[in-house]
PDB file as gemmi writes it, atoms N, CA and C in Angstrom:
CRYST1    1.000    1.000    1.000  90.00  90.00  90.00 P 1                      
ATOM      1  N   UNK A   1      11.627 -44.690  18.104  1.00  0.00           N  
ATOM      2  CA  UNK A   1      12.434 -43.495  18.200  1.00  0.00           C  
ATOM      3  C   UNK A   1      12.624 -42.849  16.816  1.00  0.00           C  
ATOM      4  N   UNK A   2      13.009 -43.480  15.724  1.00  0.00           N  
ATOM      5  CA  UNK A   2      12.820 -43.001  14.677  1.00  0.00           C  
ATOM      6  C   UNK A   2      11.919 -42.251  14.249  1.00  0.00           C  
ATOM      7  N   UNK A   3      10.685 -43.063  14.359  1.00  0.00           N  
ATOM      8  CA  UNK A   3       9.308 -42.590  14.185  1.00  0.00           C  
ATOM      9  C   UNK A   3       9.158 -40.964  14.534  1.00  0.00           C  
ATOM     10  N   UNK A   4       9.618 -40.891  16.009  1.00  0.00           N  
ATOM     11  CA  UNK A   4       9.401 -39.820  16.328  1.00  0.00           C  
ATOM     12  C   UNK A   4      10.447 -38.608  15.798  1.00  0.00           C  
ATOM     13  N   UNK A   5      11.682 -39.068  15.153  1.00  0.00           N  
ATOM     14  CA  UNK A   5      12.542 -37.697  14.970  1.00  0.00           C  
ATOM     15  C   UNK A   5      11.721 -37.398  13.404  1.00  0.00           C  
ATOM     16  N   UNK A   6      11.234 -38.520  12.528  1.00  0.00           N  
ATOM     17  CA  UNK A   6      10.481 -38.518  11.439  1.00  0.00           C  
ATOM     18  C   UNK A   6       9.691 -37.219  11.619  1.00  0.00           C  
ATOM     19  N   UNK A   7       8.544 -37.542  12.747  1.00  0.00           N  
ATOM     20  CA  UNK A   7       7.140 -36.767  12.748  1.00  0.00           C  
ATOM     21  C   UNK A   7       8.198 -35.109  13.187  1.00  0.00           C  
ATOM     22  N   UNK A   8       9.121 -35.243  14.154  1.00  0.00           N  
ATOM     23  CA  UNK A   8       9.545 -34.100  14.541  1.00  0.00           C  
ATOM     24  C   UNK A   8       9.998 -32.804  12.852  1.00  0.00           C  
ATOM     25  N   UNK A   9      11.041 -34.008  12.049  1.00  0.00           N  
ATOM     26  CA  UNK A   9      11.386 -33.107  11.237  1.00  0.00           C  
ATOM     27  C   UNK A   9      10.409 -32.586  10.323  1.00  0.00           C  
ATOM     28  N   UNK A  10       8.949 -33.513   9.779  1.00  0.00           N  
ATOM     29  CA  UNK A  10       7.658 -33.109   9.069  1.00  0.00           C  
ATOM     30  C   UNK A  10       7.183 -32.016   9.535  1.00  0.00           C  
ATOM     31  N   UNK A  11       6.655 -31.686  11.007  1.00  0.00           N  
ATOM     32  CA  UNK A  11       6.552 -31.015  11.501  1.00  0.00           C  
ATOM     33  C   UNK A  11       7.497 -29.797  11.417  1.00  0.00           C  
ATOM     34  N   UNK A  12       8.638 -29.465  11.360  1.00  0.00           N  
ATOM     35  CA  UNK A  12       9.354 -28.160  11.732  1.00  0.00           C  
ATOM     36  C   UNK A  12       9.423 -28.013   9.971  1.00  0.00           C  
ATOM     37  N   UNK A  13       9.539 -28.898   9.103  1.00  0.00           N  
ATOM     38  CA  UNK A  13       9.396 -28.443   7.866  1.00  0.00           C  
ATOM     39  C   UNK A  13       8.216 -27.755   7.179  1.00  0.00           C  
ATOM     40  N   UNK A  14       6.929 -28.524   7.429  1.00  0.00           N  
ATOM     41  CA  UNK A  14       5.665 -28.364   7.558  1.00  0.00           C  
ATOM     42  C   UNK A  14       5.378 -26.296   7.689  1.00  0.00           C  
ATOM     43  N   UNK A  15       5.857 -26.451   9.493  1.00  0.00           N  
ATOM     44  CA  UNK A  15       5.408 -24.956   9.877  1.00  0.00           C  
ATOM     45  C   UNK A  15       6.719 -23.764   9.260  1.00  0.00           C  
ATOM     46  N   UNK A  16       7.888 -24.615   8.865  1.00  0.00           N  
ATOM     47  CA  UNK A  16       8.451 -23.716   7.711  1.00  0.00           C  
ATOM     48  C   UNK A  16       7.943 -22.873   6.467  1.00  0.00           C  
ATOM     49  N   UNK A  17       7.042 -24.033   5.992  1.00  0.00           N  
ATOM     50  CA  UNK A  17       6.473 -23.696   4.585  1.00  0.00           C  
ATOM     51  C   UNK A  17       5.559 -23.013   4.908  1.00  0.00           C  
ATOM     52  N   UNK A  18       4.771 -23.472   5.488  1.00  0.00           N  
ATOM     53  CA  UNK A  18       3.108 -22.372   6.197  1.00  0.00           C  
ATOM     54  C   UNK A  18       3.857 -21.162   6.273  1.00  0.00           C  
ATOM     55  N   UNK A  19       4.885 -20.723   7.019  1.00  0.00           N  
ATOM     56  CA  UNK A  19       5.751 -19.669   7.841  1.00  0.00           C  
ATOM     57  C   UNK A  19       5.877 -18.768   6.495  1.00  0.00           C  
ATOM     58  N   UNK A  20       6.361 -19.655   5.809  1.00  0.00           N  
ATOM     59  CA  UNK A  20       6.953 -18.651   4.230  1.00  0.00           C  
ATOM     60  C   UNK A  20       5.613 -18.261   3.635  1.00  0.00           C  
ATOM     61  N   UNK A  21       5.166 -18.737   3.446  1.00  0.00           N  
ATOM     62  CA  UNK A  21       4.031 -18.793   2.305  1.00  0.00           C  
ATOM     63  C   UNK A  21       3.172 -17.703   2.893  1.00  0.00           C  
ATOM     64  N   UNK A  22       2.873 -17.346   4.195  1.00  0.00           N  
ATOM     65  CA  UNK A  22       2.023 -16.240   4.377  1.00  0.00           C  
ATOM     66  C   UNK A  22       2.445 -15.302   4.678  1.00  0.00           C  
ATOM     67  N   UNK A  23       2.165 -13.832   3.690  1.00  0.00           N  
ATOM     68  CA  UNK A  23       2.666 -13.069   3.300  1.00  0.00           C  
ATOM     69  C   UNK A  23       2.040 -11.913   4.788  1.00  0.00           C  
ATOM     70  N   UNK A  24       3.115 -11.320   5.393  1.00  0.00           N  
ATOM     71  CA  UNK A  24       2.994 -10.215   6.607  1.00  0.00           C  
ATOM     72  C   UNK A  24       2.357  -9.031   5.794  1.00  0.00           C  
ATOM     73  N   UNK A  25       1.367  -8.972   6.505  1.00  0.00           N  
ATOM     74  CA  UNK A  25       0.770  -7.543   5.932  1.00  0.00           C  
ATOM     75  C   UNK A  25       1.901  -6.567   6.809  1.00  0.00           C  
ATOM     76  N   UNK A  26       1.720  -5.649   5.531  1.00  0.00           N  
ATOM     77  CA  UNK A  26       2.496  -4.227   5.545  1.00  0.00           C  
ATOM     78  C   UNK A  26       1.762  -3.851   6.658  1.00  0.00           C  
ATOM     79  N   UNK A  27       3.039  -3.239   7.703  1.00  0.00           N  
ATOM     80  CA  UNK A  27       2.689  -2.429   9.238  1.00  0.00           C  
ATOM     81  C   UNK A  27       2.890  -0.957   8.490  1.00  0.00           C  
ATOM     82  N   UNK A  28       2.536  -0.165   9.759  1.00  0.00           N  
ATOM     83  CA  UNK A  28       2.447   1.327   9.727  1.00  0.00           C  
ATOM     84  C   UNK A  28       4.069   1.696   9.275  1.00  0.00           C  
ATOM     85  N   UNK A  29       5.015   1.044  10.424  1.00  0.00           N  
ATOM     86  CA  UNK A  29       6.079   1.479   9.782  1.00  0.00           C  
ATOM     87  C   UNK A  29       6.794   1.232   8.126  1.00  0.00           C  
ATOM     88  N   UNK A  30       6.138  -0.388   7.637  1.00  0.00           N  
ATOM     89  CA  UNK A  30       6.253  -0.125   6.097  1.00  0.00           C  
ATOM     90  C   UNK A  30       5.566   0.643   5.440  1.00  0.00           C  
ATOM     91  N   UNK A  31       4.446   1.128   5.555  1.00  0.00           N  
ATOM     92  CA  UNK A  31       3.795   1.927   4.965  1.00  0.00           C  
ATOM     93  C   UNK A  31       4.671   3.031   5.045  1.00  0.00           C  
ATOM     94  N   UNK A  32       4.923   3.601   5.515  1.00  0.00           N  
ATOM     95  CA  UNK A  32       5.695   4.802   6.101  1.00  0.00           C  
ATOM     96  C   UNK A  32       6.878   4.942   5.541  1.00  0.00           C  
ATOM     97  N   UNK A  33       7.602   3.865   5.222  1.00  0.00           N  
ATOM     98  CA  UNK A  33       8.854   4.039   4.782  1.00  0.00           C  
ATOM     99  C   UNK A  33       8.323   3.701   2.924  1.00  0.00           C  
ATOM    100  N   UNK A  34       7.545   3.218   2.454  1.00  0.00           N  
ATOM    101  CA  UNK A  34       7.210   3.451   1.639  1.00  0.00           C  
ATOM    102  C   UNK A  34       6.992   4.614   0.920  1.00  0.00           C  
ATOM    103  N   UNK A  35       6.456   5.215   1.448  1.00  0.00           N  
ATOM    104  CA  UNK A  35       5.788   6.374   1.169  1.00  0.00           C  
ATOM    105  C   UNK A  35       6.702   7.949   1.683  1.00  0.00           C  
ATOM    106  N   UNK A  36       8.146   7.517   2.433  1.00  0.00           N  
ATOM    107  CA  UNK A  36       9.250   8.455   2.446  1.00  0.00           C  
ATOM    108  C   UNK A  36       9.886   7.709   1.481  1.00  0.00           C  
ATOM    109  N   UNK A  37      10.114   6.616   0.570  1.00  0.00           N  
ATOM    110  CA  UNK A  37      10.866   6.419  -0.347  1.00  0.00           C  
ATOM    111  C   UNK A  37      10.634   7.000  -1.342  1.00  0.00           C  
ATOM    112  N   UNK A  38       8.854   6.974  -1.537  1.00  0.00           N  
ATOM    113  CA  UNK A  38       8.666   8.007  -2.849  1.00  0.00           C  
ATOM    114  C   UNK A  38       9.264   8.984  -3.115  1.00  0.00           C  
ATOM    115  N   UNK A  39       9.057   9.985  -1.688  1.00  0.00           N  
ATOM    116  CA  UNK A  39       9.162  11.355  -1.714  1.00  0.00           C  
ATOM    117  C   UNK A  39      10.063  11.827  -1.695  1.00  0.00           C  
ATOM    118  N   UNK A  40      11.695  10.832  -1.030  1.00  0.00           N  
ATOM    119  CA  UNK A  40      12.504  10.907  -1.486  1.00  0.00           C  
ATOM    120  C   UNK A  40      13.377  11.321  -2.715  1.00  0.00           C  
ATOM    121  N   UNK A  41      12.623  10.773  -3.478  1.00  0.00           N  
ATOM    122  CA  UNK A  41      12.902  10.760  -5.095  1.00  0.00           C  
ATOM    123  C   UNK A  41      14.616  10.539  -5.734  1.00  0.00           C  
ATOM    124  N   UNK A  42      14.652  11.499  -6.068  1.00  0.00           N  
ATOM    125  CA  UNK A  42      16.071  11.581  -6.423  1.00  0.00           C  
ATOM    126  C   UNK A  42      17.771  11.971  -5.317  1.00  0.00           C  
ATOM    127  N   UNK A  43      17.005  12.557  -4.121  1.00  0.00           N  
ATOM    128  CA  UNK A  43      17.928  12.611  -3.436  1.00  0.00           C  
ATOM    129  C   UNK A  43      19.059  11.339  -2.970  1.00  0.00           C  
ATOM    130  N   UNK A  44      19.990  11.787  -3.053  1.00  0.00           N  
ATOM    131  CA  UNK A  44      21.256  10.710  -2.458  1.00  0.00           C  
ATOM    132  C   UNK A  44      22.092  10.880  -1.272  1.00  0.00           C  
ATOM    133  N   UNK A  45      22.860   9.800  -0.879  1.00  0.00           N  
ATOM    134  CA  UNK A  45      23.769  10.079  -0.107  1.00  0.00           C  
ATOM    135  C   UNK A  45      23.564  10.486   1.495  1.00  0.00           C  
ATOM    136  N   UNK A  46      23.820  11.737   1.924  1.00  0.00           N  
ATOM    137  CA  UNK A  46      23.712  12.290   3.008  1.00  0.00           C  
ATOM    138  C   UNK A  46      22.342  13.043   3.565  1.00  0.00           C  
ATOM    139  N   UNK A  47      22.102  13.901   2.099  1.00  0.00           N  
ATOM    140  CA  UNK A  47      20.656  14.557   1.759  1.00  0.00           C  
ATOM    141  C   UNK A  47      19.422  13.746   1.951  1.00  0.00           C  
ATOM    142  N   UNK A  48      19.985  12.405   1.641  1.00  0.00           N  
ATOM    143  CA  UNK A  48      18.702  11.174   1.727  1.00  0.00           C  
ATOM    144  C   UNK A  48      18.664  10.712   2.736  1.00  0.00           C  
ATOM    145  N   UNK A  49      19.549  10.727   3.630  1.00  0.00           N  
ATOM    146  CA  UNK A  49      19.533   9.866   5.274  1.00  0.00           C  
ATOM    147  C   UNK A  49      18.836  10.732   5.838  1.00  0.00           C  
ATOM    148  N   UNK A  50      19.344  12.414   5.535  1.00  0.00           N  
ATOM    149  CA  UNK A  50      18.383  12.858   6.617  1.00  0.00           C  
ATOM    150  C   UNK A  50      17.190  13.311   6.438  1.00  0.00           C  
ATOM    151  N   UNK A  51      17.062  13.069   5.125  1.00  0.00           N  
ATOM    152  CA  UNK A  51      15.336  13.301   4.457  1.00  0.00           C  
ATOM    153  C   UNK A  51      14.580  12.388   5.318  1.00  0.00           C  
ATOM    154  N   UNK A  52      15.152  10.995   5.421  1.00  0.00           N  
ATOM    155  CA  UNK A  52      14.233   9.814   5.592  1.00  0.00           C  
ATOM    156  C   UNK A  52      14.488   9.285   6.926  1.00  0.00           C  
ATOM    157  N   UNK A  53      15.463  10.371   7.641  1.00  0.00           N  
ATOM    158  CA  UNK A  53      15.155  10.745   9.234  1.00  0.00           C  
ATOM    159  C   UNK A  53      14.355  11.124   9.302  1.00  0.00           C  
ATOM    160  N   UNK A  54      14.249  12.433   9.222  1.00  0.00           N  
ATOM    161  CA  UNK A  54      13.393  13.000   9.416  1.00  0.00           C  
ATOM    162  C   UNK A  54      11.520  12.719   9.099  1.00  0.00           C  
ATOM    163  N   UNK A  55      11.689  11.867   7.889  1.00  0.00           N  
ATOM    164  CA  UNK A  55      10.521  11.625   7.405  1.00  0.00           C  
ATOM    165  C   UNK A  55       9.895  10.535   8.418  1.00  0.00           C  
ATOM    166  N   UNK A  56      10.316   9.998   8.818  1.00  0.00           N  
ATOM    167  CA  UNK A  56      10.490   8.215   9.496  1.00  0.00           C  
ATOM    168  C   UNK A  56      10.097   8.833  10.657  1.00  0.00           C  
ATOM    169  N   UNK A  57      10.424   9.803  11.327  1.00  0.00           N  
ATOM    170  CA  UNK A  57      10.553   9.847  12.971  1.00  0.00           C  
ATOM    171  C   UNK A  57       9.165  10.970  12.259  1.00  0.00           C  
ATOM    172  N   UNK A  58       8.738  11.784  11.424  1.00  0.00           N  
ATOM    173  CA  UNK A  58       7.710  12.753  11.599  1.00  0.00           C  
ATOM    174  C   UNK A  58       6.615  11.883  12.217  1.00  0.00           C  
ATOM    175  N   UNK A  59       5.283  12.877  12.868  1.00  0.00           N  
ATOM    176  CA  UNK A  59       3.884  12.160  12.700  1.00  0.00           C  
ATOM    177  C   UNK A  59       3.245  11.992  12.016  1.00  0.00           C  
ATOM    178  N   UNK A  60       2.729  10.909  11.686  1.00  0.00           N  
ATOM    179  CA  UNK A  60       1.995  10.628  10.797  1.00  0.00           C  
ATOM    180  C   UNK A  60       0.864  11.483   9.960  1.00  0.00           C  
ATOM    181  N   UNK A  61       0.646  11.955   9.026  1.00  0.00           N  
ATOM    182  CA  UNK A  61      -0.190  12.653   8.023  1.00  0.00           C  
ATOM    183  C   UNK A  61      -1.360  11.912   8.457  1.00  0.00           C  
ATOM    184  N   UNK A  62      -2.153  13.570   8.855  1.00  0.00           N  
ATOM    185  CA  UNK A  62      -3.638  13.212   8.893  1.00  0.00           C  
ATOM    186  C   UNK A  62      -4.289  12.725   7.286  1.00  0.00           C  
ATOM    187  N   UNK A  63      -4.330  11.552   6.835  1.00  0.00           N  
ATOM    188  CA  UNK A  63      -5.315  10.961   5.920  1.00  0.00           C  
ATOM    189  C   UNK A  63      -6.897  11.415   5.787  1.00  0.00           C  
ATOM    190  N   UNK A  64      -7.325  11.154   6.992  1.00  0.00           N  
ATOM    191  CA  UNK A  64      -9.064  11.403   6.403  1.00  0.00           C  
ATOM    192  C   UNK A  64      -9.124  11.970   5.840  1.00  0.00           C  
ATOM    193  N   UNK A  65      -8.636  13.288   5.527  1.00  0.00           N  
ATOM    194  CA  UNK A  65      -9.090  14.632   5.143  1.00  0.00           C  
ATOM    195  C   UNK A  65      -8.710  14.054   3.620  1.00  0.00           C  
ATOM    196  N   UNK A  66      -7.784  13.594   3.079  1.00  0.00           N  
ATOM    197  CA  UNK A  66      -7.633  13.771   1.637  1.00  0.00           C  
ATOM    198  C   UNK A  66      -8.726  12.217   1.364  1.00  0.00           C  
ATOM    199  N   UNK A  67      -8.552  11.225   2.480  1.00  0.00           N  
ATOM    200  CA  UNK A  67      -9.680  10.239   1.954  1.00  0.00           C  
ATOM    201  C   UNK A  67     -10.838  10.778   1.908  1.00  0.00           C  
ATOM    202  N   UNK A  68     -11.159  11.129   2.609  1.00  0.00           N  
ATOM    203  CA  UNK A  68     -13.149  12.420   2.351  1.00  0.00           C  
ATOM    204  C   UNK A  68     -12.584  12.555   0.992  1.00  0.00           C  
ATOM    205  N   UNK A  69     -11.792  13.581   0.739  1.00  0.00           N  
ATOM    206  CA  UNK A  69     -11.763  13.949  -0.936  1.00  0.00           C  
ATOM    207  C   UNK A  69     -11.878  12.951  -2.038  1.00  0.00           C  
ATOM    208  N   UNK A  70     -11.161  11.793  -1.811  1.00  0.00           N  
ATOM    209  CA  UNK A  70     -11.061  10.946  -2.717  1.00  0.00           C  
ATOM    210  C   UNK A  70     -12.246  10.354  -2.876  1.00  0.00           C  
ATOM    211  N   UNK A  71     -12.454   9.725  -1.572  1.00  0.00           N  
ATOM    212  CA  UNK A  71     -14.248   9.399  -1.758  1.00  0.00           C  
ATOM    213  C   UNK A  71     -15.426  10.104  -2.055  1.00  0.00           C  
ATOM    214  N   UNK A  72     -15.164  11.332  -2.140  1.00  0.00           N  
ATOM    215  CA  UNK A  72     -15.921  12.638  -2.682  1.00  0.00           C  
ATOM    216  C   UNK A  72     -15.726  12.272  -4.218  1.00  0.00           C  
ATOM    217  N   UNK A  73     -14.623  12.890  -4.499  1.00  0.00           N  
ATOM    218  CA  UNK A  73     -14.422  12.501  -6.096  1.00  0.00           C  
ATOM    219  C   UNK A  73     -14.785  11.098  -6.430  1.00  0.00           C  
ATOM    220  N   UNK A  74     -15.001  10.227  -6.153  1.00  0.00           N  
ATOM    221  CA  UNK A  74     -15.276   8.614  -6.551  1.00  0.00           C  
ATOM    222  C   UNK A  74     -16.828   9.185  -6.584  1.00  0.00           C  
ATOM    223  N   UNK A  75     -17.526   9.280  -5.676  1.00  0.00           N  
ATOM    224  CA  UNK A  75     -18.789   8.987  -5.932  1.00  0.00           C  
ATOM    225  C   UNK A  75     -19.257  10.562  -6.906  1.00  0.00           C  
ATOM    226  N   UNK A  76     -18.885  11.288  -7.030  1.00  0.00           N  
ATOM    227  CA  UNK A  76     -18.939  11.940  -8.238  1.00  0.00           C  
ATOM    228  C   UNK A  76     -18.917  11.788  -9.564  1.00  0.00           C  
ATOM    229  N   UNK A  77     -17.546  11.295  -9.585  1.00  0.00           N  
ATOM    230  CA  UNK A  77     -17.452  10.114 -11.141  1.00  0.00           C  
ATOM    231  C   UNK A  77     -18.626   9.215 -11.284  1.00  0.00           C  
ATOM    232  N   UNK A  78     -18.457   8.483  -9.979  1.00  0.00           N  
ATOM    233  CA  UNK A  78     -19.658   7.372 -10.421  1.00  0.00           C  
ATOM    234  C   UNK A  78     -20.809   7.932 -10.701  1.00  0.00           C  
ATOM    235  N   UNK A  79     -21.231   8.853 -10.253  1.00  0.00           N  
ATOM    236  CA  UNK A  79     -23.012   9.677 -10.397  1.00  0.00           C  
ATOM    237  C   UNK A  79     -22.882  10.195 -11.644  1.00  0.00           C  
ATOM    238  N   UNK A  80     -21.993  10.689 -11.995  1.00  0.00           N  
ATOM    239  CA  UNK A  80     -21.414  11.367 -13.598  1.00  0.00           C  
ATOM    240  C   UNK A  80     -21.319  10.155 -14.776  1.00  0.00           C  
ATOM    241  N   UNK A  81     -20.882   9.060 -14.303  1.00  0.00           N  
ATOM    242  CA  UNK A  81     -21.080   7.845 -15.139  1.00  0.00           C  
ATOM    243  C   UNK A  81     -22.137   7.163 -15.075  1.00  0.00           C  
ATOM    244  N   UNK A  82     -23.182   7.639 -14.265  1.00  0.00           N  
ATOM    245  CA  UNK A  82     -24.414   6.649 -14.569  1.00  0.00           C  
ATOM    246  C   UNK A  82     -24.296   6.779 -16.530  1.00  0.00           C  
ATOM    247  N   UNK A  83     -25.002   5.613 -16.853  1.00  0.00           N  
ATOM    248  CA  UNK A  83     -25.937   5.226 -18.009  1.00  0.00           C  
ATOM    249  C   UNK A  83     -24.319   4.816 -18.849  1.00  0.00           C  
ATOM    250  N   UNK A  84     -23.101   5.077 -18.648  1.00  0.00           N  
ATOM    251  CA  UNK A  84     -22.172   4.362 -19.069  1.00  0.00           C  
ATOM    252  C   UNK A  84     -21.676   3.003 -18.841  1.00  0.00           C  
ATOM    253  N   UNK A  85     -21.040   2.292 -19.871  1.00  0.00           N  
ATOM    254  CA  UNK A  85     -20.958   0.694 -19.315  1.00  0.00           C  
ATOM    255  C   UNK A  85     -19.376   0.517 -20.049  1.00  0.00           C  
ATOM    256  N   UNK A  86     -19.026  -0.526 -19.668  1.00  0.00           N  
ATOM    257  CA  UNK A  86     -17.891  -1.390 -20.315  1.00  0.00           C  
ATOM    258  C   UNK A  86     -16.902  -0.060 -20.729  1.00  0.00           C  
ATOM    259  N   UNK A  87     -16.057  -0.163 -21.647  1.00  0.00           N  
ATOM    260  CA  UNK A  87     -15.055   0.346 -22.009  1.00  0.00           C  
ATOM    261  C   UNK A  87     -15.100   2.329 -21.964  1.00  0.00           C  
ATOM    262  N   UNK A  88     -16.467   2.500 -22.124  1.00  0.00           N  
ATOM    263  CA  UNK A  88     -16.533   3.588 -22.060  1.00  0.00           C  
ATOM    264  C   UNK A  88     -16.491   4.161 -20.683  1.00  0.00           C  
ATOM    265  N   UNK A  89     -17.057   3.736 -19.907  1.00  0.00           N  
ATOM    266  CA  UNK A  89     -17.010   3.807 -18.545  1.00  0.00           C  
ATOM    267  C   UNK A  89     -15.885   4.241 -17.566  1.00  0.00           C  
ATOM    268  N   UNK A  90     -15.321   2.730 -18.257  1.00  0.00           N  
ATOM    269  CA  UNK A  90     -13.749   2.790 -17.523  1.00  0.00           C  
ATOM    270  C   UNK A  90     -12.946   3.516 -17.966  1.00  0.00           C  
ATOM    271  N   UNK A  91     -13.085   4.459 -19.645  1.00  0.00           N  
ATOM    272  CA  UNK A  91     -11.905   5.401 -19.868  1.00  0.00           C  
ATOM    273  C   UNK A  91     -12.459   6.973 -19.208  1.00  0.00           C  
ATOM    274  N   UNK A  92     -14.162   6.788 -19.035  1.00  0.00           N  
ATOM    275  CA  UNK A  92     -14.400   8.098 -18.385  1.00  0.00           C  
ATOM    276  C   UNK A  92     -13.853   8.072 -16.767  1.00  0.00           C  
ATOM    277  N   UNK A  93     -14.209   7.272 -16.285  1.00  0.00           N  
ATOM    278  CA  UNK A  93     -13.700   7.077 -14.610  1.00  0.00           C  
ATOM    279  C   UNK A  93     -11.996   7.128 -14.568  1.00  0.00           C  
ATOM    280  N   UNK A  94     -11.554   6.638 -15.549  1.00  0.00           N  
ATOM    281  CA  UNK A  94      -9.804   7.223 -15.311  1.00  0.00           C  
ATOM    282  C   UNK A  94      -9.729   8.563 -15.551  1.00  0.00           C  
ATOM    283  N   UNK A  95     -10.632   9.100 -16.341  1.00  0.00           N  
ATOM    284  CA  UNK A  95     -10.172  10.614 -16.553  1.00  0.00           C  
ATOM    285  C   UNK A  95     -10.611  11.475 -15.923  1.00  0.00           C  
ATOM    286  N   UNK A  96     -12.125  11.118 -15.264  1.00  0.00           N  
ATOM    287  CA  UNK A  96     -12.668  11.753 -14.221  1.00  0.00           C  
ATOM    288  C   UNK A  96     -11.851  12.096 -12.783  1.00  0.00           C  
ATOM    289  N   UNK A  97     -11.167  10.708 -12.273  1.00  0.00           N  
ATOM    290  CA  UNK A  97     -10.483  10.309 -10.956  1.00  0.00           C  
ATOM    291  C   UNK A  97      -8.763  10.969 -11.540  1.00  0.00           C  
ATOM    292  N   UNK A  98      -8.468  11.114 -12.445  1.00  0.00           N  
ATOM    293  CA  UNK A  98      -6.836  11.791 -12.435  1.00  0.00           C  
ATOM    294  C   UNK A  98      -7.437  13.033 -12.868  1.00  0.00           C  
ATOM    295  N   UNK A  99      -8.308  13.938 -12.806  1.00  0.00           N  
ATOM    296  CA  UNK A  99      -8.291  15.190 -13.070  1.00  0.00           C  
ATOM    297  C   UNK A  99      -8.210  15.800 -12.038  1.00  0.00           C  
ATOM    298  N   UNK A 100      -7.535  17.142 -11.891  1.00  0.00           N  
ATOM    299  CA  UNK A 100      -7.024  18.043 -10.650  1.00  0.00           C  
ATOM    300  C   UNK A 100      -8.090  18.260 -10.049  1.00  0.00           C  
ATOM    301  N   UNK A 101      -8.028  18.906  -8.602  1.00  0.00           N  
ATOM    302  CA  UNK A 101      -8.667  19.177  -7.909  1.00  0.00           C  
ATOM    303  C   UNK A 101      -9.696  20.412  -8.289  1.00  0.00           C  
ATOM    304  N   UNK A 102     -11.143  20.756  -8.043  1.00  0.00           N  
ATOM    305  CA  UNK A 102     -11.780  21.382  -7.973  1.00  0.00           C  
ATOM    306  C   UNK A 102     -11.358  22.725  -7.334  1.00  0.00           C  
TER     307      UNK A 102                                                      
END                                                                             
């Protein structure tokens, strides 16, 4: 009988630690509230509840359209950085990828 409350408590401790240790990927709704916290910014108080009503309950932002862009601009940089390597590379591709839009 022992034996068994032994294996019982290893066990519930066991799938404790597993439990903690793996990290929940971010759902739509964290993403979401992420990304109304930004935009939030400085607002407070009352102004901020209903910012992030409103933001929370909107539909979701069509993405593709600015991912096409981004992946547009990436493989631009990169075709623009052929024959560059190492340090030079990487300060042209930051400056390439934060420059405004076309």
């Amino acid at each position: 009988m022992k034996k068994l409350f032994a294996a019982i408590a290893v066990l519930s401790f066991c799938s404790t630690v597993f439990a903690a240790a793996a990290p929940a990927a971010p759902g739509k709704q964290q993403s979401k509230m992420v990304t109304c916290n930004a935009d939030a910014g400085a607002k407070k108080g009352d102004e901020r509840k209903a910012f992030m009503k409103t933001c929370l309950s909107a539909a979701p932002a069509a993405p593709a359209k600015e991912m096409g862009t981004q992946q547009n601009k990436m493989k631009t940089c990169n075709a623009d950085a052929a024959g560059k390597k190492g340090d030079e590379r990487k300060a042209f591709m930051k400056t390439c990828l934060s420059a405004p839009k076309a």
